[in-house]
DRENMAR-34039 format. One record per residue (C-alpha): x, y, z. Coordinates in pm, whole numbers, padded with zeros to 5 digits, always signed. Layout:
XYZ...
***
This chain:
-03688-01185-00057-04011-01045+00014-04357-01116-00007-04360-00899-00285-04107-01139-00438-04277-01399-00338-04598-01284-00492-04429-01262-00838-04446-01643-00906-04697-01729-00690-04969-01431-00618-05243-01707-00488-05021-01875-00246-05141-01838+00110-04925-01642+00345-05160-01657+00632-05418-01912+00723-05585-01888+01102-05626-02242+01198-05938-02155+01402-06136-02016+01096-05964-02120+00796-05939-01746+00665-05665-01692+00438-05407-01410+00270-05264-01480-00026-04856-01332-00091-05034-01069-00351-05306-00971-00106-05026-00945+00166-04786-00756-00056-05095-00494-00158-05198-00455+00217-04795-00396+00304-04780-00153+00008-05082+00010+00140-04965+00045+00552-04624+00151+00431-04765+00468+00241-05014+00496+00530-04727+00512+00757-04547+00789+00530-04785+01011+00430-04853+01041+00806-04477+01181+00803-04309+00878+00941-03977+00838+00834-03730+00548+00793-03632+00508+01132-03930+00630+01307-04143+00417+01567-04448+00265+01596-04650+00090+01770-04929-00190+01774-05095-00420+02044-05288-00662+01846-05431-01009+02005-05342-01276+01715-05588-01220+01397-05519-01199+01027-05394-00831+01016-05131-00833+01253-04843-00944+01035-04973-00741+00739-04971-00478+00947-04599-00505+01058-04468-00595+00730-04599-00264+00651-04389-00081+00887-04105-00343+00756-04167-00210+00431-04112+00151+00512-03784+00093+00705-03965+00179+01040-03903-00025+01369-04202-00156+01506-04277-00226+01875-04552-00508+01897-04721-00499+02263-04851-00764+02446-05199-00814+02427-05235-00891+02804-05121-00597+02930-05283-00301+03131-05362+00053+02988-05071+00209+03196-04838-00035+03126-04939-00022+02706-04845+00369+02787-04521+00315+02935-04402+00136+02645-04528+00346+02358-04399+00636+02535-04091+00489+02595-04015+00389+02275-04120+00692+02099-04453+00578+01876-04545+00868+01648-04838+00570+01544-05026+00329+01738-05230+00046+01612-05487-00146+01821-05815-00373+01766-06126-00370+01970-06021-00670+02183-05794-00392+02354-06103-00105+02306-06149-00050+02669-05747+00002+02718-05740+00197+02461-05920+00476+02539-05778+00468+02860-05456+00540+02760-05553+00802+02502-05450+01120+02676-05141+00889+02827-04991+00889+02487-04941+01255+02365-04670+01207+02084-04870+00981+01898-05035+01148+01633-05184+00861+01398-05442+00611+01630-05566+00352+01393-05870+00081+01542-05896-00298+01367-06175-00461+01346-06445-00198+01454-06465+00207+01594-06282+00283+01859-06356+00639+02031-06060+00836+01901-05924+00626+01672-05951+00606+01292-06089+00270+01166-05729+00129+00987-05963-00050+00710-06112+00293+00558-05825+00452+00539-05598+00202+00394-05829+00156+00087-05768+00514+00041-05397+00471-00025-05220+00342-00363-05089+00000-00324-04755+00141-00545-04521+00300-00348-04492+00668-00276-04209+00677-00046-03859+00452-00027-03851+00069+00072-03626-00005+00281-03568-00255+00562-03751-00204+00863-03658-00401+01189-03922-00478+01521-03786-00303+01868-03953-00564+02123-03953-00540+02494-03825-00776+02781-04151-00990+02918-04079-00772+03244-04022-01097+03436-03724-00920+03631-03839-00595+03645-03973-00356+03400-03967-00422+03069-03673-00260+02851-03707-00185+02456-03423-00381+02277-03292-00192+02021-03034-00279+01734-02916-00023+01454-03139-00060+01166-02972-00287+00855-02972+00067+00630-03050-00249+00320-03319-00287+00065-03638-00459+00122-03579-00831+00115-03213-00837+00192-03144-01165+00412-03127-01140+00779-02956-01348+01030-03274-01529+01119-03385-01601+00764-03102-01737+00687-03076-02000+00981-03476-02118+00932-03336-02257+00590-02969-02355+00716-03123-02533+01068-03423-02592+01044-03484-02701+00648-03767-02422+00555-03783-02306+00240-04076-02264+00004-04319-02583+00074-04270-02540+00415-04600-02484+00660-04507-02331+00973-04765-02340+01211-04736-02075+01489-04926-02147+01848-04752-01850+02022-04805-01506+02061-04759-01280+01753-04585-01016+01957-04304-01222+02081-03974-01213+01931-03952-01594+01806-04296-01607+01658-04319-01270+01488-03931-01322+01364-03971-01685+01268-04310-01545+01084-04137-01300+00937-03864-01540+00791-04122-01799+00658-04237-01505+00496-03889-01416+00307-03869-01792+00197-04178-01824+00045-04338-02074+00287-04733-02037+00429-04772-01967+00811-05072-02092+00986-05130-01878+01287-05341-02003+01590-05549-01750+01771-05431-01905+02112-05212-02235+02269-05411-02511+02302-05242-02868+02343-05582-03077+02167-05627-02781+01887-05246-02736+01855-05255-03165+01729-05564-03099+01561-05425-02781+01357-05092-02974+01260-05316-03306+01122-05563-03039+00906-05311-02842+00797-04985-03083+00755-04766-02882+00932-04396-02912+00870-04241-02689+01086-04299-02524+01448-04201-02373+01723-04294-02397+02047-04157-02331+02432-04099-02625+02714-04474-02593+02856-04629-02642+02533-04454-03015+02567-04546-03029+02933-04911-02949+02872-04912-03198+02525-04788-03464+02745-05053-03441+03062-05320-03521+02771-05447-03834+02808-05246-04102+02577-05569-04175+02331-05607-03805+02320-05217-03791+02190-05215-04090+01978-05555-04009+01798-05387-03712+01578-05149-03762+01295-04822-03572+01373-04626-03715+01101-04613-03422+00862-04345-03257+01096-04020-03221+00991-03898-02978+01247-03989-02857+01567-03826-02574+01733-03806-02502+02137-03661-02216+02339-03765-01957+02568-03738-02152+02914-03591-02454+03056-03698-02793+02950-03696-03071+03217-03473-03355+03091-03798-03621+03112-04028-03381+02884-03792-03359+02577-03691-03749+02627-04069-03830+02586-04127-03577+02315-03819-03707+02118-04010-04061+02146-04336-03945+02025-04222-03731+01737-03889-03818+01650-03522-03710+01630-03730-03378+01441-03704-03167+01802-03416-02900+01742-03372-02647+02047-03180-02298+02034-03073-02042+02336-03073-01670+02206-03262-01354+02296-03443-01031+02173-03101-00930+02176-02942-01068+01919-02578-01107+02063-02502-01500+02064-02704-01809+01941-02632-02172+02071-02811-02451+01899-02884-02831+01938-03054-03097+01733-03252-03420+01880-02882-03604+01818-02633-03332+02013-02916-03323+02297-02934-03731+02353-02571-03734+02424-02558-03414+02596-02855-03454+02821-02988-03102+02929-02759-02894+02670-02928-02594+02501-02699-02598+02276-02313-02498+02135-02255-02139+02010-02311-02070+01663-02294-01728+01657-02037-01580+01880-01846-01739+02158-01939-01856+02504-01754-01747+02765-01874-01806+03152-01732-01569+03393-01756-01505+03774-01895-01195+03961-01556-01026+03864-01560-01087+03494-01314-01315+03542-01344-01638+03274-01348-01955+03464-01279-02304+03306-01490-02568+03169-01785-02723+03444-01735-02406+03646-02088-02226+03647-02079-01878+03686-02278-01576+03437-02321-01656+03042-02145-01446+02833-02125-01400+02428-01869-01261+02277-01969-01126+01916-02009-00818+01702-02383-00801+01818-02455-00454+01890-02747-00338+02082-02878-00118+02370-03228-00137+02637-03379+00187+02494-03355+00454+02715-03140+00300+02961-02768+00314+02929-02719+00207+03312-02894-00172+03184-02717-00169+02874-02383-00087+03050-02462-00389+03316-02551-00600+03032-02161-00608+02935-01816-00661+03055-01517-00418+02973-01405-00600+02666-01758-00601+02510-01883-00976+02663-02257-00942+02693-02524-01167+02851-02900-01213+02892-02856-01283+03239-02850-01616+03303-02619-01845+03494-02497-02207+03368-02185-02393+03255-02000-02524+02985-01878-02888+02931-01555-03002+02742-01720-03044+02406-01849-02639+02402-02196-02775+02500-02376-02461+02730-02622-02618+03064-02841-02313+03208-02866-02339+03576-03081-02026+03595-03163-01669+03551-02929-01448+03850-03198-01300+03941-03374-01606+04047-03124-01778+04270-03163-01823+04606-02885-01785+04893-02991-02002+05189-02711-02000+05428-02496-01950+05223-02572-02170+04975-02644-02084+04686-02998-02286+04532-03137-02259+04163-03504-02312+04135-03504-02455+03786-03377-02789+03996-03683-02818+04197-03895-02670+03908-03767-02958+03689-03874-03259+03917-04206-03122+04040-04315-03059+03686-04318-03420+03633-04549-03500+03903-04895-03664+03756-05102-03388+03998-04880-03100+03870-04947-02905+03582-04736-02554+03653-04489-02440+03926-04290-02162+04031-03972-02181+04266-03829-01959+04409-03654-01769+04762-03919-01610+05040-03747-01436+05365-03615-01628+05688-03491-01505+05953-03239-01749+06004-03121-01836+05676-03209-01504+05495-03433-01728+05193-03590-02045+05215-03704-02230+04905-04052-02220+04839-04273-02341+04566-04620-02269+04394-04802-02507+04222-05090-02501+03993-05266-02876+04031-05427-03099+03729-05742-03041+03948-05719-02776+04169-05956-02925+04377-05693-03221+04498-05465-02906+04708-05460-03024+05053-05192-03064+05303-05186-03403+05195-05122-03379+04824-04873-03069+04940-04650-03368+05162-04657-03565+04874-04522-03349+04621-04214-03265+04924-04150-03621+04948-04151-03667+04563-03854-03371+04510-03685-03483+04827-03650-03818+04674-03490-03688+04348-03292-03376+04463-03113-03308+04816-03302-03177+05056-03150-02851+05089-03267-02779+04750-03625-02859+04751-03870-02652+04876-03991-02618+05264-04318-02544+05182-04598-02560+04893-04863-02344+04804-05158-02407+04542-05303-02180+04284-05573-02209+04038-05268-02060+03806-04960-01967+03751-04909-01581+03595-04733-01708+03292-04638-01514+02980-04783-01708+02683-04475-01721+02571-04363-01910+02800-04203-01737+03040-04313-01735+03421-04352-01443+03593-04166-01554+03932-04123-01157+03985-04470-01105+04109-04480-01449+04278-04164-01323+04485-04304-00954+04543-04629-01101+04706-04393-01295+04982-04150-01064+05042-04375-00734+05043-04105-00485+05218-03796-00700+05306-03500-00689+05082-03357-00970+04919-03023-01104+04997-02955-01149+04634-02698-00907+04488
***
């Protein structure tokens, strides 16, 4: 299906409500507005298979506005809306844009970049003028909303969050189907999750993400409404759920964190009990934080490990995870495999690099030397992680590779330490990771983002060392603490521990291969 399907039987549905205002798309006015980008697109001389891109903060024209390319079988690169002008032209270049769409929330970085980006020959502005760019709103009530060019399926071409290095353009061979063919992810909101036409999915993440714009997407297909928040916020989040009677949602581990440091009345003064599924991935969750969110909303809590990539797809519901504390799930789409530095499978418990095994095919855009070092010999790929497997199939991350420290010898994974300190009342973010020594070649350090910053002091620093040292041996906590005001966290989720790390190690080299 598609919303042009959709809009069939029910044209005055809403697609699209923002929480924040209330403003709303119906399926027909979403279908006419695809229909509209789509011959935009074409009569511009992109072809199925062509790129483009936008960098959009989230408003109402954002998915519109990438169904369109959906609709004329282009792949679409969404941007995050936090980044720089150079590093907005590194990724448009890179993945070959002949069309970039932006809003005036990025105005500034726009025209920066605009002599940066020489192969893009169609620069469209949302919401208001931007110096050389055409306003997208004139010139898409210019075009026919019947098609003058083929419908076919188009597929999104995200990039990494750049938490390990630069980010890399994911790209899988385009389905070559008719618009509104089922996809893989479709298929498992409905199968998994229970969505399907009444469902209300209420979206408090980034639009340009892969989860949120594919889960969007997929709501779409089924025929279900998507609320879409402008921005996270743990109080509006419970507010937007009781207005709008959410059903479904997903969310990532410090959504839960930050939900549960609200005081108790604030919690218990929303109702929650619309939900019928919610959805977490994207990072690590501490063992405490689901066990309290499983006791506040239910056995509703469902979690999955996957990536951008597409290769593998373990899953868990509120059941599998209570007697397999601190899974992220068994594979459901290919099969696990953990192997050693040699690519050499080791047996269940062992941990060692996660590896799927699947016909998943896809490549880091313009860079065969990642893609090759994303996979084994016989075709095993992995997102770079590290964990284990237990005797039932059940997969435990211990980390990201890139992330664990060697002290001594010994090798250390943050997500330990990360894990216990989160649960500290004074803690509201932190960040593990290695730092040089002399002796040892890393030590484990840690940076923390405080309730109230005010409280850092060396005091409240001893007390948070005590607190892990009491949990975890003492080889694995941190030596030291440092306080920030915050944390540079994707919105996603993700942390950025890369900068953290370059800031303390400036010139040295780590010891990890």
């Amino acid at each position: 299906m598609y919303p042009g399907e959709i809009a069939k039987s029910t044209p005055d549905k809403p697609a699209i409500i923002m929480s924040d205002t209330g403003e709303s798309m119906s399926f027909l006015e979403l279908h006419e507005y695809a229909e509209r980008m789509a011959n935009l697109f074409q009569a511009a001389g992109l072809k199925p298979g062509d790129h483009v891109a936008l960098c959009l903060e989230n408003r109402m024209e954002f998915l519109p506005i990438c169904w369109g390319a959906h609709y004329a079988g282009l792949y679409y690169t969404a941007i995050s809306s936090r980044l720089t002008a150079p590093e907005m032209a590194y990724i448009i270049n890179d993945c070959g844009a002949g069309a970039f769409i932006t809003s005036t929330y990025k105005a500034q970085e726009a025209i920066e970049l605009e002599d940066d980006i020489p192969h893009v020959f169609l620069r469209l502005s949302v919401g208001g003028n931007i110096d050389g760019y055409d306003q997208l709103e004139a010139l898409l009530a210019e075009q026919p909303i019947t098609p003058v060019g083929p419908r076919v399926e188009g597929a999104d071409m995200l990039y990494s969050s750049g938490t390990t290095g630069r980010p890399k353009g994911v790209k899988v061979p385009l389905p070559e189907t008719a618009l509104g063919d089922t996809d893989g992810v479709t298929a498992l909101l409905g199968l998994l999750f229970g969505a399907n036409q009444n469902t209300v999915y209420l979206s408090p993440a980034p639009l340009y993400h892969a989860a949120p714009l594919r889960f969007c997407r997929g709501i779409h297909k089924i025929g279900g409404t998507v609320i879409v928040m402008p921005r996270f916020d743990p109080l509006e989040l419970l507010e937007s759920i009781q207005e709008y009677k959410a059903t479904f949602m997903q969310v990532v581990p410090t959504m839960f964190v930050r939900l549960l440091k609200l005081d108790k009345t604030e919690r218990e003064a929303f109702d929650v009990s619309s939900l019928e599924s919610v959805v977490h991935a994207a990072a690590p969750c501490p063992i405490p934080v689901k066990k309290q969110m499983i006791e506040w909303w239910g056995k509703i809590i469902h979690e999955y490990y996957a990536g951008t990539e597409g290769n593998g797809f373990c899953y868990c519901n509120s059941d599998d995870w209570l007697s397999h504390e601190g899974t992220v799930g068994k594979a459901i789409l290919g099969t696990l495999h953990i192997v050693d530095d040699d690519g050499a499978e080791l047996p269940v418990g062992e941990i060692g690099g996660v590896y799927f095994e699947s016909d998943g095919n896809f490549e880091y855009h313009n860079d065969p030397e990642k893609t090759e070092s994303a996979k084994l010999n016989n075709g095993w790929s992995t997102l770079g992680d590290i964990g284990k497997i237990d005797e039932d199939g059940f997969l435990y991350l211990t980390d990201r590779k890139a992330f664990m420290i060697i002290s001594g010898g010994v090798n250390i994974y943050p997500q330990e330490a990360e894990n216990v300190l989160t649960m500290h009342e004074k803690v509201l973010d932190v960040a593990v990771f290695g730092v040089p020594n002399d002796d040892l070649g890393e030590e484990v350090k840690a940076v923390v983002q405080l309730l109230d910053p005010d409280q850092a002091s060396p005091e409240v620093e001893r007390e948070l060392l005590l607190y892990c040292q009491e949990q975890l041996a003492k080889v694995k906590c941190p030596r030291s603490i440092d306080f920030r005001d915050e944390l540079p966290r994707h919105p996603t989720g993700k942390l950025y521990k890369r900068l953290l790390r370059d800031e303390y190690w400036g010139d040295s080299e780590s010891r990890i291969v």
